[in-house]
MARKOLLO-66566 format. One record per residue (C-alpha): x, y, z; residue in three letters. Coordinates in steps of 0.05 Angstrom, whole numbers, padded with zeros to 5 digits, always signed. Layout:
# MARKOLLO-66566
XYZALA/...
This chain:
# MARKOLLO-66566
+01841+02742+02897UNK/+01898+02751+02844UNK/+01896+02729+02781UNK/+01978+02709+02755UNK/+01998+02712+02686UNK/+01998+02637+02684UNK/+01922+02631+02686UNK/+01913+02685+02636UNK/+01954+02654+02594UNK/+01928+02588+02601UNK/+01858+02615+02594UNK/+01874+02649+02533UNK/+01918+02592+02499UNK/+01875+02536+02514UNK/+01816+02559+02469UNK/+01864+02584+02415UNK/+01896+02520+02411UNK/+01831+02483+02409UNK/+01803+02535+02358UNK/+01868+02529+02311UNK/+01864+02447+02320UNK/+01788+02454+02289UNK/+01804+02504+02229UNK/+01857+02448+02216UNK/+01805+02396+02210UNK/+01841+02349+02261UNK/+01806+02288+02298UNK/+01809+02298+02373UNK/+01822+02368+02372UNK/+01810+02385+02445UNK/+01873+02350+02453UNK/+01911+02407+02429UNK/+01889+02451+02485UNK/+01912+02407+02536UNK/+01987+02407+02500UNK/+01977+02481+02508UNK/+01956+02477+02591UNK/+02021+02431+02608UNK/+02065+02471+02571UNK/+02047+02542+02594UNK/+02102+02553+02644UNK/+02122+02610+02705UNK/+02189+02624+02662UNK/+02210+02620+02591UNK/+02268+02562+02600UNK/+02221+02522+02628UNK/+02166+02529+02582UNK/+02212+02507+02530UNK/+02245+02449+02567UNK/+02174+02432+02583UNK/+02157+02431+02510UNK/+02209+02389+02487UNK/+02206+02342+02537UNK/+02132+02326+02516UNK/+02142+02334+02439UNK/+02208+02282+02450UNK/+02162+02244+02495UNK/+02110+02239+02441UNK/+02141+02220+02383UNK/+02175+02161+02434UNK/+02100+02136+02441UNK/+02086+02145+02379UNK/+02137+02094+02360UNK/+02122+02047+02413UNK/+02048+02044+02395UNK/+02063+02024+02324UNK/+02105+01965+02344UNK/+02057+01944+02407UNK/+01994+01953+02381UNK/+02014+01926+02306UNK/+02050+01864+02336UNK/+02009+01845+02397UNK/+01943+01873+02380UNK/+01893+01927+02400UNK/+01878+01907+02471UNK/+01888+01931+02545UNK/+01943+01873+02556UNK/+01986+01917+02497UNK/+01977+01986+02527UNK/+01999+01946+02599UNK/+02059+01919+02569UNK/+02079+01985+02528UNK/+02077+02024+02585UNK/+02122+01980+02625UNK/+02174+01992+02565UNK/+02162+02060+02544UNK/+02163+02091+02620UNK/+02236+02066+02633UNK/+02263+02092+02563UNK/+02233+02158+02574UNK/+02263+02161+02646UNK/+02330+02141+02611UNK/+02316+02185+02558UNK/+02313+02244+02617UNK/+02241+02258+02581UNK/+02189+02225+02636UNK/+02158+02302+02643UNK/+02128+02281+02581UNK/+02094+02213+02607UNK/+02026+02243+02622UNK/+02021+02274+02554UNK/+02048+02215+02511UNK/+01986+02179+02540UNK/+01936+02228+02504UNK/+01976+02208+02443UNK/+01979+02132+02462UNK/+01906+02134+02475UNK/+01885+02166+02406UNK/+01933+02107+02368UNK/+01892+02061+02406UNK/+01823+02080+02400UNK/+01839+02083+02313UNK/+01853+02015+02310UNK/+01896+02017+02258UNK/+01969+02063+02253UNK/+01976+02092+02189UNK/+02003+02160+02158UNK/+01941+02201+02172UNK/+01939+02185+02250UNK/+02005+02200+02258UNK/+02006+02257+02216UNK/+01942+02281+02252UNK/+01971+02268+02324UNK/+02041+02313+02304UNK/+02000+02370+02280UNK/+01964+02363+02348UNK/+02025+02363+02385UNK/+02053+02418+02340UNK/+01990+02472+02348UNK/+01985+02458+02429UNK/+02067+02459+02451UNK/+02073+02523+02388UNK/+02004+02553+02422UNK/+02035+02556+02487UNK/+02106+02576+02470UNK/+02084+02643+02431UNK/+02051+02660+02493UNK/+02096+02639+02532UNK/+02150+02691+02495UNK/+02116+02753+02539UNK/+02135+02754+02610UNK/+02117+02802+02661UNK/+02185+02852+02689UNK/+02201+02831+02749UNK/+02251+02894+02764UNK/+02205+02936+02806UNK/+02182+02874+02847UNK/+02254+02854+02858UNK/+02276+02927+02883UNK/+02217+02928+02932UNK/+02244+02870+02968UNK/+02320+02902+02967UNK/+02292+02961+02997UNK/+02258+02932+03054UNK/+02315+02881+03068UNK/+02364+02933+03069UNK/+02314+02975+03119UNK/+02313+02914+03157UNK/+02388+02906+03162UNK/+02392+02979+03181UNK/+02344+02971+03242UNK/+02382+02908+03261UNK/+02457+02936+03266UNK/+02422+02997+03298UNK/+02390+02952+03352UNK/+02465+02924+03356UNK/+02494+02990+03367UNK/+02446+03009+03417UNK/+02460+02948+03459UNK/+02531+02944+03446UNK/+02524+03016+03482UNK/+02469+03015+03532UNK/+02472+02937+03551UNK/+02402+02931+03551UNK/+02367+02883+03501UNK/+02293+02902+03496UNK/+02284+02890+03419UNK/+02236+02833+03396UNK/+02279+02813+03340UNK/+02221+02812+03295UNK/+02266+02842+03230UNK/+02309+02778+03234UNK/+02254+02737+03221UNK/+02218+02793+03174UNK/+02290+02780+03137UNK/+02301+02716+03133UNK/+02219+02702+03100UNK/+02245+02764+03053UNK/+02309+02736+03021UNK/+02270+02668+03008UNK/+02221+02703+02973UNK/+02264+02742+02936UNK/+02320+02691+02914UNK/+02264+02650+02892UNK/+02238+02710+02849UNK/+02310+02735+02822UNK/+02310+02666+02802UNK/+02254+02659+02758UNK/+02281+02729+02732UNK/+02342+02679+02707UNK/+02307+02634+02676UNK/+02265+02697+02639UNK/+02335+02706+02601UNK/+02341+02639+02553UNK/+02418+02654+02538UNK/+02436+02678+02607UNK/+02450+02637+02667UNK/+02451+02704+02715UNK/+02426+02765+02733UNK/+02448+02823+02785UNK/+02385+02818+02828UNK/+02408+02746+02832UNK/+02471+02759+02860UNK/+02458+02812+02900UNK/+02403+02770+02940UNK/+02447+02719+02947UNK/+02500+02766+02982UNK/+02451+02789+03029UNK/+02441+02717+03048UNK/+02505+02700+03063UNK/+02510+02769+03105UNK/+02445+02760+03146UNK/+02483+02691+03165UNK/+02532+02741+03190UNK/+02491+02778+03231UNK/+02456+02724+03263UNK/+02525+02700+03283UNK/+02540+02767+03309UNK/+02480+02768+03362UNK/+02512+02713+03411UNK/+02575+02748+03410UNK/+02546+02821+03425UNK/+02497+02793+03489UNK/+02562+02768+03512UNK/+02597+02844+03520UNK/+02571+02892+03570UNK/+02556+02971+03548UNK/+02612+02997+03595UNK/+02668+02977+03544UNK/+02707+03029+03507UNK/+02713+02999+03456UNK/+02648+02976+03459UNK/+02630+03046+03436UNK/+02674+03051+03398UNK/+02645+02996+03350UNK/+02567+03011+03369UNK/+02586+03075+03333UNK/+02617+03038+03276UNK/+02548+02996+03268UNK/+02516+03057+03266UNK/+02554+03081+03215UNK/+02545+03010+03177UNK/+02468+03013+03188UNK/+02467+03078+03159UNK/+02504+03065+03097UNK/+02472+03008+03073UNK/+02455+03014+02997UNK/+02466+02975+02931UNK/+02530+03023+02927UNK/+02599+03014+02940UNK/+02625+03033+03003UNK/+02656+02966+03029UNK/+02727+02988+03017UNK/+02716+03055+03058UNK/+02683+03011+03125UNK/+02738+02960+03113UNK/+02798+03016+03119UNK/+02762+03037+03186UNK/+02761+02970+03205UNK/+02841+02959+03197UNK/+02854+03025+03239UNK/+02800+03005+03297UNK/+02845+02934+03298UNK/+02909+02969+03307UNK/+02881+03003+03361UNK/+02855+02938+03392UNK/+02931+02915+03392UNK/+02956+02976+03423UNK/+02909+02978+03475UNK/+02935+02959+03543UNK/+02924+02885+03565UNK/+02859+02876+03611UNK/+02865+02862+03678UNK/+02806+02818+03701UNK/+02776+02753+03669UNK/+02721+02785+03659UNK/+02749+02838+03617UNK/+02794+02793+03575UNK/+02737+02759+03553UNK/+02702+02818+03529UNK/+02761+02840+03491UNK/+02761+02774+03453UNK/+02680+02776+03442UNK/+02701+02841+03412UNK/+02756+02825+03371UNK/+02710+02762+03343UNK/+02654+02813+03335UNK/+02710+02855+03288UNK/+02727+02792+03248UNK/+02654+02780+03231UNK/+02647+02841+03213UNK/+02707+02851+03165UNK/+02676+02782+03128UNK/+02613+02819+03126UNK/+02646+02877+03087UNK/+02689+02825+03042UNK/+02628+02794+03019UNK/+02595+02864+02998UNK/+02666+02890+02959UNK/+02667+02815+02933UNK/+02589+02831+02901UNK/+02615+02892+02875UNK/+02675+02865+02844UNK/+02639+02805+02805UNK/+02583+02860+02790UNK/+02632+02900+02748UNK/
């Protein structure tokens, strides 16, 4: 079983922020280490969107509680009608993350009695050791980079095998391959995006990265590719130019790295399309139509290409 950061850091920061509360002398100190547990977050921007929404959200109950309680009483009737005030205004307010730990607060105004200087001084140093307890810790995250290229490298083997299984048919006509890298693929971009996107939100004062990008090229060409199978059962391996392009997949499928080589594939491209046009007519039906599965099979391809010199372009 693996133990994430998360827990670590909520194991650590929970008794520190209780500890701290109790040098401070502060009534209902445990409170403090339960800030600290709903603030400790998987990224950094959310850790500190997650602490202001509850220190906004607190101060907001803080208020309401002194007007409630002091004009209607302390009595379950004034907590019912608070809440059905305060929970709108901090929904308005774009705060209602903080609901859940407004309520500690709420419940610790209650249970004094009586609102004066030292409760609510009290309850803001509470609120100030927990969210503070969990944002220090909160300022170490782990590298992603090495977890990030592991998936790019067995993506980009996966692509290889794919256009290599498209070659061979495209050549041999016979389609004995499981498929099981297309859905290998597709679970591996997922995983990815999702983990070049917490490497985003790492960065506080930058809303992208290149693993970000990069992952979300390889989405839009796997798209591609998937398109491409339909058209390629369609053509039979006796085409010349059938060949022609299984050798150019084979070249793809061998040159597939972070670098750029899209420009060099994409001038091939243009010449194999002139030869396409130059190329006598077919003759049969049946030919025609594997001419225009072919020529189809060329277009996907070039957008395949564009989208990789496209990546490269905004990489720069």
């Amino acid at each position: 079983m693996k133990i994430g950061y998360r827990t670590i850091k909520t194991a650590l920061g929970t008794p520190i922020a209780i500890w701290i509360a109790q040098l401070l002398q502060l009534e209902n100190f445990a409170s403090a280490g339960i800030l600290t547990i709903l603030c400790i977050q998987v990224t950094r921007k959310r850790s500190f969107l997650s602490a202001w929404h509850r220190f906004a959200a607190c101060l907001l109950a803080m208020v309401f509680s002194f007007v409630f309680f002091e004009l209607l009483g302390y009595n379950p009737i004034a907590i019912g009608l608070m809440l059905f005030a305060f929970i709108p205004v901090t929904v308005w307010l774009k705060v209602s993350p903080g609901i859940v730990t407004s309520s500690v607060i709420i419940l610790h105004l209650y249970g004094s009695g009586n609102i004066g200087v030292d409760i609510i001084w009290n309850e803001i140093c509470l609120i100030a050791v927990g969210i503070g307890t969990a944002l220090i810790l909160n300022l170490y995250m782990p590298n992603l980079d090495s977890e990030l290229k592991k998936y790019r490298d067995e993506i980009e083997e996966n692509f290889s095998i794919i256009m290599g299984e498209i070659a061979q048919f495209l050549r041999k006509g016979d389609y004995d391959w499981t498929g099981r890298e297309l859905t290998e693929t597709a679970a591996l971009l997922e995983k990815a995006k999702s983990l070049s996107y917490r490497e985003v939100e790492n960065h506080l004062l930058r809303s992208h990265n290149h693993h970000y990008h990069y992952f979300h090229m390889r989405t839009k060409q796997f798209e591609l590719l998937e398109r491409m199978l339909p058209l390629v059962s369609r053509i039979s391996g006796s085409d010349k130019h059938g060949h022609q392009i299984a050798d150019f997949f084979e070249e793809l499928a061998k040159g597939i790295h972070p670098g750029n080589t899209a420009l060099i594939y994409l001038r091939k491209l243009k010449e194999m399309k002139e030869e396409f046009r130059e190329d006598k007519l077919p003759e049969t039906r049946e030919e025609f139509e594997i001419r225009a599965s072919l020529y189809h099979l060329l277009n996907e391809i070039e957008e395949y290409l564009i989208i990789k010199r496209s990546f490269k372009k905004s990489d720069v």
